[in-house]
C-alpha positions as a Markdown table, in Angstrom:
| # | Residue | x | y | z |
|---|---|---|---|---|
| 1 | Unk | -4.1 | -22.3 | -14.2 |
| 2 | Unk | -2.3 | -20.2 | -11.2 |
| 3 | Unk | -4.0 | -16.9 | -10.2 |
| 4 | Unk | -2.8 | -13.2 | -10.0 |
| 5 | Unk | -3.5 | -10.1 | -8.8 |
| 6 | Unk | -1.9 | -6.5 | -9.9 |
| 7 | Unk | -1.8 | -5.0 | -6.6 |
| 8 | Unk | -4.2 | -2.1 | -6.4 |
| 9 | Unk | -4.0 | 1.1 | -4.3 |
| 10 | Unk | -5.8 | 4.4 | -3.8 |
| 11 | Unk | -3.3 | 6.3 | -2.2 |
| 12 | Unk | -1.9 | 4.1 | 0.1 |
| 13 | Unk | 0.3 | 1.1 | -0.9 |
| 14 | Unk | 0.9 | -0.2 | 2.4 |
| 15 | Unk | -2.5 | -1.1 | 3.1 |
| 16 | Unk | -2.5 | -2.5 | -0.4 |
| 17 | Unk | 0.3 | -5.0 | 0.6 |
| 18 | Unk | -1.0 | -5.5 | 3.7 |
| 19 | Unk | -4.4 | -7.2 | 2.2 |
| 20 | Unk | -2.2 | -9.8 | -0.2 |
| 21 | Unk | -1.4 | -11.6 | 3.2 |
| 22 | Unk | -5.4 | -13.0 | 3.4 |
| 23 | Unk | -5.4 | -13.4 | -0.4 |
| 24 | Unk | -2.0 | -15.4 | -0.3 |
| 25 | Unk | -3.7 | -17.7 | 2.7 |
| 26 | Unk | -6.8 | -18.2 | 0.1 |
| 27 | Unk | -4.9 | -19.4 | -2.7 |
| 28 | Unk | -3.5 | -16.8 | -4.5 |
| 29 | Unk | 0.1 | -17.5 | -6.7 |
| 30 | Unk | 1.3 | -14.5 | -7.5 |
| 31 | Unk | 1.2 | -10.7 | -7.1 |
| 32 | Unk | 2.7 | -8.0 | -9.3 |
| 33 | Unk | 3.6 | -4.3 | -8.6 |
| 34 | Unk | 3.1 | -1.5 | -11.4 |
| 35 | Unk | 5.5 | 1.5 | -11.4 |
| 36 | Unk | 4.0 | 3.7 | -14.4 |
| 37 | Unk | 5.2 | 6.6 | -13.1 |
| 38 | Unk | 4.1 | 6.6 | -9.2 |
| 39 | Unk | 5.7 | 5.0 | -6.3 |
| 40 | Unk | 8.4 | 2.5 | -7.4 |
| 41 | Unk | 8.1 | -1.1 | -7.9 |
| 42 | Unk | 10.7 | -2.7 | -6.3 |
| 43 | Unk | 10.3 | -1.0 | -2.7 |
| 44 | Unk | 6.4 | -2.2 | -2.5 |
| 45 | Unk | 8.0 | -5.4 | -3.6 |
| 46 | Unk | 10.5 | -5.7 | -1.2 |
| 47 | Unk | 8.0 | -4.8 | 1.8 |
| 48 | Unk | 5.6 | -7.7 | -0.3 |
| 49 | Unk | 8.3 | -10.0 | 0.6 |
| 50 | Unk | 8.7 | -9.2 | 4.4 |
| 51 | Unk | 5.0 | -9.5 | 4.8 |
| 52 | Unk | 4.7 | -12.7 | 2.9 |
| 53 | Unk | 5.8 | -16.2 | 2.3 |
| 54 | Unk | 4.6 | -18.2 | -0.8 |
| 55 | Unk | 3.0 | -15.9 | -3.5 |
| 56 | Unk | 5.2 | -15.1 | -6.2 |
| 57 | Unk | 6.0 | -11.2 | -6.2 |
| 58 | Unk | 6.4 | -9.9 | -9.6 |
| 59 | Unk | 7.3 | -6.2 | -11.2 |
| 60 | Unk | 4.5 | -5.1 | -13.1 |
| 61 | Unk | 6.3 | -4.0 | -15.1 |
| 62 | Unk | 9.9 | -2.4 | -14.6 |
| 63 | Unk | 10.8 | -0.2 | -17.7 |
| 64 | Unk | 14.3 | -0.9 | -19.4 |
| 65 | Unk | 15.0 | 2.3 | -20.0 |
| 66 | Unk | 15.2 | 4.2 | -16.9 |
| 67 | Unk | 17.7 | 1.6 | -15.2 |
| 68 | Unk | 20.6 | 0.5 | -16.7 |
| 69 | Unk | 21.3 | -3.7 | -17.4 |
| 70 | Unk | 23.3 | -4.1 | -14.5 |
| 71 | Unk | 20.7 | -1.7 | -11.6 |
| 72 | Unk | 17.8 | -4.2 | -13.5 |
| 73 | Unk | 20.1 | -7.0 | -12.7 |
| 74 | Unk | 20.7 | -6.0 | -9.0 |
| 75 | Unk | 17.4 | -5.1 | -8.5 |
| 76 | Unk | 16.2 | -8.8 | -9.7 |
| 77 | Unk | 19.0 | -10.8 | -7.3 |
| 78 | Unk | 18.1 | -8.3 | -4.6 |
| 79 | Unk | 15.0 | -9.0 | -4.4 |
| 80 | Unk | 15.1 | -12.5 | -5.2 |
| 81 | Unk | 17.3 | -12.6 | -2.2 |
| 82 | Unk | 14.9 | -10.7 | 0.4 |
| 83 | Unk | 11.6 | -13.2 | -0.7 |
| 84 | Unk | 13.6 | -16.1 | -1.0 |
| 85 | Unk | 13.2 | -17.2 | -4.3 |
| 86 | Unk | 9.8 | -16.0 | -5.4 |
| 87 | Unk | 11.0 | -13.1 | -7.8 |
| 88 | Unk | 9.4 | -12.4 | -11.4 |
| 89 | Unk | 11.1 | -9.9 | -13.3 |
| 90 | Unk | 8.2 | -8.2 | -15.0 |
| 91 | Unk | 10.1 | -5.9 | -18.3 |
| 92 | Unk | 8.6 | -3.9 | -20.9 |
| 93 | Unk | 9.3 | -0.2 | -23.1 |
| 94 | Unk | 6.3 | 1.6 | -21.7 |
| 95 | Unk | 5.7 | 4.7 | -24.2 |
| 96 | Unk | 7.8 | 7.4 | -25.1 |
| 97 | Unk | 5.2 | 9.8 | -22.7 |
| 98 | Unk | 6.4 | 8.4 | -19.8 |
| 99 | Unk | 9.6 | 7.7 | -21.0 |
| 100 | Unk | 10.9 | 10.9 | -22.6 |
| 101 | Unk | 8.3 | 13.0 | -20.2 |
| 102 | Unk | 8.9 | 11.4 | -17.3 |
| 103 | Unk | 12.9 | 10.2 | -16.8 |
| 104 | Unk | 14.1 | 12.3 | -19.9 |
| 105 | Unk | 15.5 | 9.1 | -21.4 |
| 106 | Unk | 15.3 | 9.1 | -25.9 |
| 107 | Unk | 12.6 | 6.5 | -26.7 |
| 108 | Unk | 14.8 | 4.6 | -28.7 |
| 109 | Unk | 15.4 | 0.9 | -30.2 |
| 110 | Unk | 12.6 | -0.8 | -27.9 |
| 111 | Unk | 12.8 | -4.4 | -29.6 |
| 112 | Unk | 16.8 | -4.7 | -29.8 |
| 113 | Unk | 17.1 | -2.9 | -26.0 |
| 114 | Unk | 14.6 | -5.4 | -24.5 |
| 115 | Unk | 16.5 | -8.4 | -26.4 |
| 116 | Unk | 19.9 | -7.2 | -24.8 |
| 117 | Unk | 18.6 | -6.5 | -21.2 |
| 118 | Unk | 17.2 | -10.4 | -21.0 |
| 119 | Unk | 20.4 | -11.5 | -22.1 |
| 120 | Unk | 22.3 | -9.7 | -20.2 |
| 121 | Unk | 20.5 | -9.9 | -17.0 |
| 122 | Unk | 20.5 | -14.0 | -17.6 |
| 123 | Unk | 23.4 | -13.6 | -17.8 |
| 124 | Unk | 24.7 | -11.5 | -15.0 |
| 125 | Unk | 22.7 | -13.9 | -12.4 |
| 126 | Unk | 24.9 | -16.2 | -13.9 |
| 127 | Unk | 28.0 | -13.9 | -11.8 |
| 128 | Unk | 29.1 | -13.8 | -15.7 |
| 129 | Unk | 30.7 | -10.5 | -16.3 |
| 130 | Unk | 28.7 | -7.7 | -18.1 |
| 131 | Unk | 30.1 | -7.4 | -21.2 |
| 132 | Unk | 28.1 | -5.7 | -24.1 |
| 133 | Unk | 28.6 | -4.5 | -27.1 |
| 134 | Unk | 25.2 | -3.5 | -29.1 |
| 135 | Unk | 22.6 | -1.1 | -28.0 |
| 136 | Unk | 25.0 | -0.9 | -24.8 |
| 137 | Unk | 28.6 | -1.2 | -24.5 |
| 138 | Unk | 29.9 | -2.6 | -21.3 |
| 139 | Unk | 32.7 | -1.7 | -20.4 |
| 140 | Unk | 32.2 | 2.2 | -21.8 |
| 141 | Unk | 35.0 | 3.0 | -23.9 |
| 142 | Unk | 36.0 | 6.3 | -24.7 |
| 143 | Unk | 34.7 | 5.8 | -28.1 |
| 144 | Unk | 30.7 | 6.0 | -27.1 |
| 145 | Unk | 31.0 | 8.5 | -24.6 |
| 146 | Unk | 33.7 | 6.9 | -21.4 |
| 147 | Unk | 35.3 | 9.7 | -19.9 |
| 148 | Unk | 38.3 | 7.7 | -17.4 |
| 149 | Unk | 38.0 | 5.0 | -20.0 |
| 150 | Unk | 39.0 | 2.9 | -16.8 |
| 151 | Unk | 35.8 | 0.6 | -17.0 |
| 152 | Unk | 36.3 | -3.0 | -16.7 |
| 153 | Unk | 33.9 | -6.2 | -17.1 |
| 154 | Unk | 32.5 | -6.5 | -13.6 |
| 155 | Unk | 30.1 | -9.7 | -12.1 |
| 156 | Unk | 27.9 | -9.4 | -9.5 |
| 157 | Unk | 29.2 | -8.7 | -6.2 |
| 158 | Unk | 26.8 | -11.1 | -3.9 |
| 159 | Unk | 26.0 | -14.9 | -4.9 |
| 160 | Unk | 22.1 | -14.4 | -6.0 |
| 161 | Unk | 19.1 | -16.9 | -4.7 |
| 162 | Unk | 19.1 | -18.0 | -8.0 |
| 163 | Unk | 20.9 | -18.4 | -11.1 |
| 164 | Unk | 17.8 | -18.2 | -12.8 |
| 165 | Unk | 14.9 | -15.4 | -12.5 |
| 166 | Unk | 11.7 | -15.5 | -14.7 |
| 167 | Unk | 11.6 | -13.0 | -17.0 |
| 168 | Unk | 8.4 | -11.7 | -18.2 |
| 169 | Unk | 7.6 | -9.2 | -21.2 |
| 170 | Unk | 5.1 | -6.9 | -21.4 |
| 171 | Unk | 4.0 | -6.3 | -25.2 |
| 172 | Unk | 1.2 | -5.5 | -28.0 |
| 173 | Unk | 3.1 | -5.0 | -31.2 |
| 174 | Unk | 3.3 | -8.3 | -33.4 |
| 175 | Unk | 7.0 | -7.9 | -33.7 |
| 176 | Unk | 7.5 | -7.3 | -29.8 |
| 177 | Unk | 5.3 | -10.3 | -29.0 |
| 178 | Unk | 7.2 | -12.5 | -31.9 |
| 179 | Unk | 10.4 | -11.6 | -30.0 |
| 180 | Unk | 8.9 | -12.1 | -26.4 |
| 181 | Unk | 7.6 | -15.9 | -27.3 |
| 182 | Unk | 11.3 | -16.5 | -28.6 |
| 183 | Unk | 13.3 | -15.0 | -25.6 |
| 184 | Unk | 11.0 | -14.4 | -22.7 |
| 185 | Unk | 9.7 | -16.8 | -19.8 |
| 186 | Unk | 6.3 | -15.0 | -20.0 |
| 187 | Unk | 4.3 | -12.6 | -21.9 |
| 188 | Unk | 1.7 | -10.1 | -20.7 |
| 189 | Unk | -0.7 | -8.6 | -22.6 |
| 190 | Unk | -3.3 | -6.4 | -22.0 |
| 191 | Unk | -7.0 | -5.6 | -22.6 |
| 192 | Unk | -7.1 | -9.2 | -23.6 |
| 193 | Unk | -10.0 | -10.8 | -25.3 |
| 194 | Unk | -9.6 | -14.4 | -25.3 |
| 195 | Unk | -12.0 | -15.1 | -28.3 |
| 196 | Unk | -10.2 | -12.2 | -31.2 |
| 197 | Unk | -6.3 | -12.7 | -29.2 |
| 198 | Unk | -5.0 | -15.2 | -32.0 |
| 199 | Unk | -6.3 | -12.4 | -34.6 |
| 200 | Unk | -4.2 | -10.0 | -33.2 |
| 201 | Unk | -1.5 | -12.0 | -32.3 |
| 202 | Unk | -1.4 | -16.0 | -33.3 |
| 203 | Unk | 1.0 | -15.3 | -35.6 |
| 204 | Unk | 3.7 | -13.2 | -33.8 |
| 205 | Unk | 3.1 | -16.1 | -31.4 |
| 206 | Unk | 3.7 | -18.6 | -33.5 |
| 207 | Unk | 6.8 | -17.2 | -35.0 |
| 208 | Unk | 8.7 | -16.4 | -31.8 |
| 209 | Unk | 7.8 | -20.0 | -30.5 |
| 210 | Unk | 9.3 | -21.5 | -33.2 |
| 211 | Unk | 12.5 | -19.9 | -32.5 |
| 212 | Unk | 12.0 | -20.0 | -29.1 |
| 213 | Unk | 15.9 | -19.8 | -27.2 |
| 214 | Unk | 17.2 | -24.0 | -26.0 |
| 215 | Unk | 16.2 | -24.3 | -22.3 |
| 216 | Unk | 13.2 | -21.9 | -21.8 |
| 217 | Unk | 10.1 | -24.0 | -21.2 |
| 218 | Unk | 7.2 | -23.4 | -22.8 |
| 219 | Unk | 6.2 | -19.7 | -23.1 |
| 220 | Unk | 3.5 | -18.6 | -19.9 |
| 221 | Unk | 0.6 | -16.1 | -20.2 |
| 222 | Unk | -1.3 | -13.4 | -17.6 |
| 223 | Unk | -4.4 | -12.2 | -18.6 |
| 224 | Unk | -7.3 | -11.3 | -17.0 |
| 225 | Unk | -9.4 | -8.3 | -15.2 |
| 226 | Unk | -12.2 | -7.8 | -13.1 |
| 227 | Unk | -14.2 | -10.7 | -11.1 |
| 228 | Unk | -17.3 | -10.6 | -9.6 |
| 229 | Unk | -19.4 | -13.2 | -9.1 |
| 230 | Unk | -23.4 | -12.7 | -8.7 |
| 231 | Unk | -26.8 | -12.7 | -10.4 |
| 232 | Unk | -29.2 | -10.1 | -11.6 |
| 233 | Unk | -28.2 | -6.9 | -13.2 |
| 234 | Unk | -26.5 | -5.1 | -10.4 |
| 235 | Unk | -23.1 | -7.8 | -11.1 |
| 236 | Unk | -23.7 | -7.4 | -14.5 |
| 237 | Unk | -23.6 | -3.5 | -14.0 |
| 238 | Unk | -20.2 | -3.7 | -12.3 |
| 239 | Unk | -18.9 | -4.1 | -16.0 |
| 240 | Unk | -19.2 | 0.0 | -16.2 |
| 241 | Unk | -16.2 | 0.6 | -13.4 |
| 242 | Unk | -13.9 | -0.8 | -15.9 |
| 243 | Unk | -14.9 | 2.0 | -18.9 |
| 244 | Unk | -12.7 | 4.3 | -17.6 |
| 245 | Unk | -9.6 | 2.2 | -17.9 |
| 246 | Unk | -10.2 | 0.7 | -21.1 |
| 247 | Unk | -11.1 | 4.2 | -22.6 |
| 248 | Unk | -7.7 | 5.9 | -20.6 |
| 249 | Unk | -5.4 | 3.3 | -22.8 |
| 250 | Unk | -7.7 | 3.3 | -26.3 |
| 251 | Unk | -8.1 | 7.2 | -26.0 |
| 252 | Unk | -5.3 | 8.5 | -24.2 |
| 253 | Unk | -1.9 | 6.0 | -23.7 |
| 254 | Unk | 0.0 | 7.5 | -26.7 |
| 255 | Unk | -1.0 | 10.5 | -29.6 |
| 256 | Unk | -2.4 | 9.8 | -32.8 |
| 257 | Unk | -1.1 | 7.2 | -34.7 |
| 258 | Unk | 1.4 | 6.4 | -31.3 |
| 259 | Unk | -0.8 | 4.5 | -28.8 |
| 260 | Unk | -0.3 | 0.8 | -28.8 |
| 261 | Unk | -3.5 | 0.1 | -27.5 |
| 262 | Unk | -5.4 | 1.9 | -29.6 |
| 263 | Unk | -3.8 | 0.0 | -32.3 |
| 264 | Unk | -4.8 | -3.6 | -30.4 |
| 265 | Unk | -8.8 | -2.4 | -30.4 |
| 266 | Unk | -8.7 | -2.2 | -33.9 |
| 267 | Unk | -7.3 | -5.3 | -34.6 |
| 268 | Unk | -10.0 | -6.6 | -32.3 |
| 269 | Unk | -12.0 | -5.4 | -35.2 |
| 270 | Unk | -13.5 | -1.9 | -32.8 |
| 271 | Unk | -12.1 | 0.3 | -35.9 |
| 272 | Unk | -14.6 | 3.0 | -36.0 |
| 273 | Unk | -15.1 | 2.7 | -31.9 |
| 274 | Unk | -11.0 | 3.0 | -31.4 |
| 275 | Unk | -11.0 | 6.6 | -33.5 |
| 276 | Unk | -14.1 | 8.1 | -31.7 |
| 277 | Unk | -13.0 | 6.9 | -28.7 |
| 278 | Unk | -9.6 | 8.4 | -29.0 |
| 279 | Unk | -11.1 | 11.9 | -30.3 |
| 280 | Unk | -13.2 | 12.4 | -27.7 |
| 281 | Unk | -10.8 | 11.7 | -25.1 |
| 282 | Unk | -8.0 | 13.5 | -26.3 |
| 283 | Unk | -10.2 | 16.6 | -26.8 |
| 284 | Unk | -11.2 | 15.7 | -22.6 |
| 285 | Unk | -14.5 | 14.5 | -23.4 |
| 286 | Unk | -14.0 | 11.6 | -21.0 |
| 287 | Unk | -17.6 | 10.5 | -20.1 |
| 288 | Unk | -18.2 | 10.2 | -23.8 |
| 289 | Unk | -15.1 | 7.9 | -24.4 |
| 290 | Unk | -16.2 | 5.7 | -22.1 |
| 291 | Unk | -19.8 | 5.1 | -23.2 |
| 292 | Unk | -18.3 | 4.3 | -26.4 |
| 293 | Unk | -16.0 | 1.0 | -25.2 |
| 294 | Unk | -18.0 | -1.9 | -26.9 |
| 295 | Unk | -19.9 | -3.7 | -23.8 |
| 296 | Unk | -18.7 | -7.0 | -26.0 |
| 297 | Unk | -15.3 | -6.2 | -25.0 |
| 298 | Unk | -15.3 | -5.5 | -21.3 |
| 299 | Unk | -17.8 | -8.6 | -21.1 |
| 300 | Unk | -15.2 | -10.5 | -22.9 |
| 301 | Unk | -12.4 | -9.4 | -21.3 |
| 302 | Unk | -13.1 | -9.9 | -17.8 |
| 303 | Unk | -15.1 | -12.3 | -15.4 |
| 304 | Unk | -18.1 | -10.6 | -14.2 |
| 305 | Unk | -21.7 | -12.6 | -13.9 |
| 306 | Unk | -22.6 | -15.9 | -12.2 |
| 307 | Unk | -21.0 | -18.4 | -11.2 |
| 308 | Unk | -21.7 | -20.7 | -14.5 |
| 309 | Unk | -20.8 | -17.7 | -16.8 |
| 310 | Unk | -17.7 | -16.8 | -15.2 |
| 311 | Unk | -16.5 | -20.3 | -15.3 |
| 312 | Unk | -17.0 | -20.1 | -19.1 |
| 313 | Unk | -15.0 | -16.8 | -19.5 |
| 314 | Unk | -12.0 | -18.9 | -17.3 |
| 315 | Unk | -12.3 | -21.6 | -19.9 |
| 316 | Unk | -12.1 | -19.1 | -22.4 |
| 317 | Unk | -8.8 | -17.6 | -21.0 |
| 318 | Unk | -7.4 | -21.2 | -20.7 |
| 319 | Unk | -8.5 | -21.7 | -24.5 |
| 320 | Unk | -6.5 | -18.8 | -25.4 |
| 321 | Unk | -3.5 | -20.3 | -23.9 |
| 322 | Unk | -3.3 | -18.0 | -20.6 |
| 323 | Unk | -1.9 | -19.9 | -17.9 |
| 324 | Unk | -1.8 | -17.1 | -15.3 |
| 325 | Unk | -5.5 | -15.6 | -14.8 |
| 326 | Unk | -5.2 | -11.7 | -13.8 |
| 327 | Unk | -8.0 | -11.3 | -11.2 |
| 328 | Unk | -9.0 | -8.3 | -9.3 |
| 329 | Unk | -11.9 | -9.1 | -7.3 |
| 330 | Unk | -14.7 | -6.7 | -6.6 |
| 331 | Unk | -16.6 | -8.6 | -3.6 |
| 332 | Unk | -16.9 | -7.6 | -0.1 |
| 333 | Unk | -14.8 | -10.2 | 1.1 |
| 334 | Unk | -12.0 | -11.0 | -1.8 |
| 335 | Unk | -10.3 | -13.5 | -0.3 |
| 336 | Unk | -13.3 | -15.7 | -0.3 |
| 337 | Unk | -13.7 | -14.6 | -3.7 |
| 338 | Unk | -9.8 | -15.9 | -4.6 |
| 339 | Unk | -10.6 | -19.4 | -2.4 |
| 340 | Unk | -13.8 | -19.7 | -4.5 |
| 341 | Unk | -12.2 | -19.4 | -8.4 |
| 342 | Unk | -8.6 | -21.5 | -6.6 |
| 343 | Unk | -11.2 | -24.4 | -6.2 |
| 344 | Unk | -12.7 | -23.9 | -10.1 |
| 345 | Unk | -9.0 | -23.6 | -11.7 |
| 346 | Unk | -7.1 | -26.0 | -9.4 |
């Protein structure tokens, strides 16, 4: 099992990136960058890369829709090029808040956009030209929407680092997951408890790796969350910092009936917890949302406790099939932290 980190910053993403550099030394194998809609991706990756020289630097995730097939595929060889080969190209729709709200881009077609963009970025690093006629059409012809109608096919410009760039998928829905075990090089989920993931999605899974594309190995999973490793009740008591994230995606990712997550709490069988939860925080009773996350999932979902238990909750995560465990440590030295769970998973 490799480790991860999402890279976490208050305000200051340099220092952020500046901190990977001891947890790279202790062991760490990859880093990814979140966009959302704050500072960019690619330009913390790209300083990631100067500062760096063996963890994996992955986009956390880039959405498809506000860059078109061929930026997402310069983007990928560019910075594939500047870290020398230690790219992921982390992809997923996002939601149409940030997507219509935020770029002014139509939420539209998720499943078939994602399947297009994979294939043609594969293809593209390939220095095959972009030619596409679905969801996009490349070259753009007069008929949907050209106005020289002088477009040609076009390959990349520059030779990348590689022909080849993972491409991982960020998704909840059965049918997105189905199509990310059939097309992607990795899936990411989120929220993830390892003991109720194959009633949510075992049979998505199952489908899409049986149509899995010729060549891909087999399918690679991040999951994970908070790690802190101690006795007595003040480690257990750390589990509370992580109610206001799991209450912000239940209660307030999405409207009713149009939040993802919300949907993936109750599959986990949190029914009557997911509604309250969602009412109160989308009425900005915050506080109460939280106190309502089931203390079954947060234990469950992340790796907080001693040393015995949390090495049960990374056998868990193996169970489950994740081969990349998400880690953010909450210690006063996390490096150590990192060099302590390397030695366990190694």
């Amino acid at each position: 099992m490799r480790l991860a980190t999402l890279l976490m910053y208050d305000g200051n993403p340099r220092k952020a990136a500046d901190d990977v550099v001891a947890l790279e030394r202790a062991g760490l194998d990859s880093v990814w960058v979140a966009e959302a809609y704050g500072f960019d991706s690619p330009t913390l990756m790209g300083y990631l890369a100067a500062k760096t020289e063996t963890v994996q630097i992955g986009s956390g995730i880039l959405n498809i829709y506000s860059r078109t097939p061929g930026a997402l595929l310069q983007t990928a060889a560019g910075l594939d090029n500047v870290s020398q080969g230690r790219a992921i190209l982390g992809l997923g729709v996002s939601g149409p808040q940030v997507i219509e709200g935020f770029h002014g881009v139509p939420y539209s077609k998720p499943m078939a956009r994602t399947a297009e963009v994979v294939e043609i970025i594969r293809r593209g690093l390939k220095r095959e030209p972009l030619v596409a006629d679905g969801t996009f059409h490349l070259p753009l012809t007069k008929e949907h929407g050209a106005v020289t109608g002088l477009g040609k096919p076009l390959k990349l410009l520059t030779r990348p680092e590689r022909d080849t760039i993972p491409i991982w998928i960020a998704a909840l829905g059965p049918k997105n997951v189905e199509q990310t075990a059939e097309i992607a090089d990795g899936w990411i989920p989120h929220l993830f408890h390892p003991e109720k993931a194959h009633l949510v999605w075992g049979d998505a899974l199952a489908a899409g790796n049986a149509k899995r594309l010729d060549g891909l190995a087999p399918l690679q999973v991040m999951a994970g969350g908070m790690l802190a490793i101690g006795e007595g009740p003040e480690t257990k008591a750390l589990l509370d910092f992580a109610r206001p994230i799991f209450a912000l995606y239940v209660g307030g990712m999405g409207a009713k009936g149009k939040n993802f997550y919300n949907d993936v709490a109750r599959a986990y069988g949190y029914e009557k917890e997911a509604e309250e939860i969602q009412d109160l925080y989308l009425s900005g009773k915050k506080k109460e949302a939280e106190a309502l996350v089931p203390s079954e999932w947060l234990e469950a979902a992340n790796l907080v406790g001693p040393e015995s238990y949390v090495k049960e909750r990374i056998a868990a995560f193996a169970e489950a099939g994740v081969t990349d465990l998400n880690i953010t440590p909450v210690s006063d030295d996390p490096a150590a932290t990192v060099a302590q769970v390397k030695e366990w998973v190694s």
